[in-house]
C-alpha positions as CSV (number, residue, x, y, z in Angstrom):
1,X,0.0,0.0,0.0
2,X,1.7,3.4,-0.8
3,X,0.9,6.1,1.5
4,X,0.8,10.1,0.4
5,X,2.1,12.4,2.6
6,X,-0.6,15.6,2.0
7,X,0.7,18.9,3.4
8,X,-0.7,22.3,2.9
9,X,0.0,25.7,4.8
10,X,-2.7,27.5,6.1
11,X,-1.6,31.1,4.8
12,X,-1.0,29.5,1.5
13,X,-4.0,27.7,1.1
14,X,-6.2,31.2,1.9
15,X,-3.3,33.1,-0.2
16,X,-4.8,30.6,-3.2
17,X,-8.3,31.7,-2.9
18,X,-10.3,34.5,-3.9
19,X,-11.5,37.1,-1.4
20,X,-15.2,36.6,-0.9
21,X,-14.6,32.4,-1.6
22,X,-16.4,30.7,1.1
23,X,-16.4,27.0,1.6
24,X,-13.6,24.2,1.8
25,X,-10.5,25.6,0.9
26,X,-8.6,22.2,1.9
27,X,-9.6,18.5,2.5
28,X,-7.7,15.7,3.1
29,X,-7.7,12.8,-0.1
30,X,-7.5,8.7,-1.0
31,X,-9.6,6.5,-0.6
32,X,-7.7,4.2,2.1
33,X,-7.5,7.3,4.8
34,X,-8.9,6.8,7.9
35,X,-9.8,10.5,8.7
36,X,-11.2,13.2,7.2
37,X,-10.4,16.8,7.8
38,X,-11.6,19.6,6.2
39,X,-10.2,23.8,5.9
40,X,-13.6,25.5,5.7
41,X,-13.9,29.3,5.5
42,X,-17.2,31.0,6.8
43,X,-17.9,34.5,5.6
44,X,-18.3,37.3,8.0
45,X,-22.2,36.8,9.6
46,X,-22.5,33.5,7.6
47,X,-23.2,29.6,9.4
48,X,-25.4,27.2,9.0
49,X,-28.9,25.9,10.7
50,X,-28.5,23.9,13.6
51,X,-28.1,20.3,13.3
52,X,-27.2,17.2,15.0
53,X,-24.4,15.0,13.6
54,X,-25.3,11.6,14.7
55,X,-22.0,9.4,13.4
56,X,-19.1,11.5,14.3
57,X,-17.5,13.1,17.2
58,X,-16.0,16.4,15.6
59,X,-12.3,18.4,17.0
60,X,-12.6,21.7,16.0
61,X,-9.8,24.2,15.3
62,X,-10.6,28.3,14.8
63,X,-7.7,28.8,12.5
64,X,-8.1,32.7,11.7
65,X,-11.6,35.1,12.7
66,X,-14.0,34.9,15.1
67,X,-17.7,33.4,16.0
68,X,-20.0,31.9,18.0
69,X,-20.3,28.2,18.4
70,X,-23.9,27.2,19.9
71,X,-23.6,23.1,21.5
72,X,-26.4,22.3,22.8
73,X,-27.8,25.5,23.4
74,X,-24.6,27.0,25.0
75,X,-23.0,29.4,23.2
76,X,-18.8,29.6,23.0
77,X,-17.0,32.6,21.5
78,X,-14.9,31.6,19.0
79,X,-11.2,32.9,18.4
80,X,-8.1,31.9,16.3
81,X,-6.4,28.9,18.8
82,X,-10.2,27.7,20.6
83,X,-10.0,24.1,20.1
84,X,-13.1,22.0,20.9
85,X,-14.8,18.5,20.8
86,X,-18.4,18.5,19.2
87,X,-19.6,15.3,20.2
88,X,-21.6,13.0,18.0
89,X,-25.1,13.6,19.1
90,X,-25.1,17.1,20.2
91,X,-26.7,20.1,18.5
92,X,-24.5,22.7,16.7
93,X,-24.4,25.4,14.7
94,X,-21.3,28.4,13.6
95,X,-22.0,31.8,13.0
96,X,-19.1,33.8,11.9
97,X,-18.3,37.4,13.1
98,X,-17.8,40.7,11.5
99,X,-13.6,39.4,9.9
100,X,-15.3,35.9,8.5
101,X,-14.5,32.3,10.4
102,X,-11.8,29.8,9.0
103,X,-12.0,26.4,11.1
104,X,-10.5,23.4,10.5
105,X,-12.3,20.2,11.5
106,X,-11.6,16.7,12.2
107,X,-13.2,12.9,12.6
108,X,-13.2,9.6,11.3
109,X,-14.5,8.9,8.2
110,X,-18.1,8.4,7.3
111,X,-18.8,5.7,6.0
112,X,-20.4,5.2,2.5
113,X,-23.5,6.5,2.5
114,X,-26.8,6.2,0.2
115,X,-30.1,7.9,-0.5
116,X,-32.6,6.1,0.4
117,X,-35.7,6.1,2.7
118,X,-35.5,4.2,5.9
119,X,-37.4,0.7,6.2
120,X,-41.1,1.3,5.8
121,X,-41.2,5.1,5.1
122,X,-42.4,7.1,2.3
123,X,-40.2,8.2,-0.6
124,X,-42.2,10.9,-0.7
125,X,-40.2,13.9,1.1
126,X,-41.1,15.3,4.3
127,X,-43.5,18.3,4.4
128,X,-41.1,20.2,6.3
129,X,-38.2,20.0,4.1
130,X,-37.3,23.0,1.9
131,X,-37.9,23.2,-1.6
132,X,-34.7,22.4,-4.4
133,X,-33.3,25.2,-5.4
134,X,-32.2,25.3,-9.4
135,X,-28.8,26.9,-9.2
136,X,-26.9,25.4,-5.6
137,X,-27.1,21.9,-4.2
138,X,-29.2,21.2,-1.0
139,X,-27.5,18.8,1.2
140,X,-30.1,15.9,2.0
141,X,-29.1,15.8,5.8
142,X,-28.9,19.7,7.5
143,X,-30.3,21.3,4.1
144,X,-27.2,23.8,3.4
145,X,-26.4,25.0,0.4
146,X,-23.1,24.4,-1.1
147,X,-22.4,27.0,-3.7
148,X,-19.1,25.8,-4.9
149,X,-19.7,24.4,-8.3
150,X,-17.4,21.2,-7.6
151,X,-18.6,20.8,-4.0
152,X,-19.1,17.0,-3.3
153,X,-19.4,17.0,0.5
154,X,-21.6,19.3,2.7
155,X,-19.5,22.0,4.3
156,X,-22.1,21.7,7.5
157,X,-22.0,18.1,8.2
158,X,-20.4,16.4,5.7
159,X,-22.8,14.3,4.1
160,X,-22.0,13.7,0.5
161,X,-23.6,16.0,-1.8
162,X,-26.3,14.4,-4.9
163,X,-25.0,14.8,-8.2
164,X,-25.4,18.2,-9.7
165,X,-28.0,17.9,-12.3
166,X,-27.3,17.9,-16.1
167,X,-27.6,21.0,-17.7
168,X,-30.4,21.1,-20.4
């Protein structure tokens, strides 16, 4: 088995991208890894609904900005150098302050995941769930939008993103 050493710099990696570019910046690769970790950058006032991640406990690192992290209803401020553990069943959500939010997160990998409905529900979607929008991808699981045109993973929770549809 050959293994890939992947190394990045932080300052580099936000050097690369353009100002106003939200999203992952940076995510670990190969199929045979054991972790995943992702570089995201949140734009200043920007987050995401709460949600629950049910399969992973999460570390995350506040590389550069600040925010609030609500856990479970208690709210953390968020600074370059906090350093936290969101455990798998807890409720969380980022907002990013008035410079923008770059965090990195890590957990073990997912594992393969399909859409499908559970045993004996409806394929039919649930009332509550918000409409498709035309132009970004909706992720499935927390209902973010990932704007990046070659997104494949949500930058909320990390469930993989459907296929972008054909053009036509």
């Amino acid at each position: 088995m050959e293994h890939k050493t992947q190394t990045a710099t932080v300052a580099g990696l936000l050097a690369a991208v353009a100002e106003g570019q939200s999203g992952a910046l940076w995510r670990l690769r190969g199929e045979d890894r054991q972790l995943d970790a992702n570089l995201v950058r949140h734009l200043p006032g920007t987050g995401g609904a709460q949600y629950t991640e049910d399969e992973v406990d999460v570390m995350l690192v506040v590389v550069s900005g600040t925010g609030i992290l609500t856990l479970d209803g208690a709210q953390s401020h968020l600074s370059a150098g906090f350093l936290g553990l969101l455990p798998r069943g807890s409720a969380r959500a980022l907002l990013a302050g008035p410079k923008g939010l770059v965090v990195l997160t890590v957990h073990r990998r997912r594992r393969g995941m399909s859409i499908a409905p559970a045993a004996g529900a409806s394929a039919a979607p649930a009332a509550s769930a918000p409409p498709e929008c035309a132009v970004h991808l909706v992720c499935v699981q927390c209902h973010r939008h990932a704007i990046e045109v070659d997104a494949r993973y949500c930058t909320g929770c990390g469930t993989r993103l459907p296929a972008r549809p054909a053009a036509g």
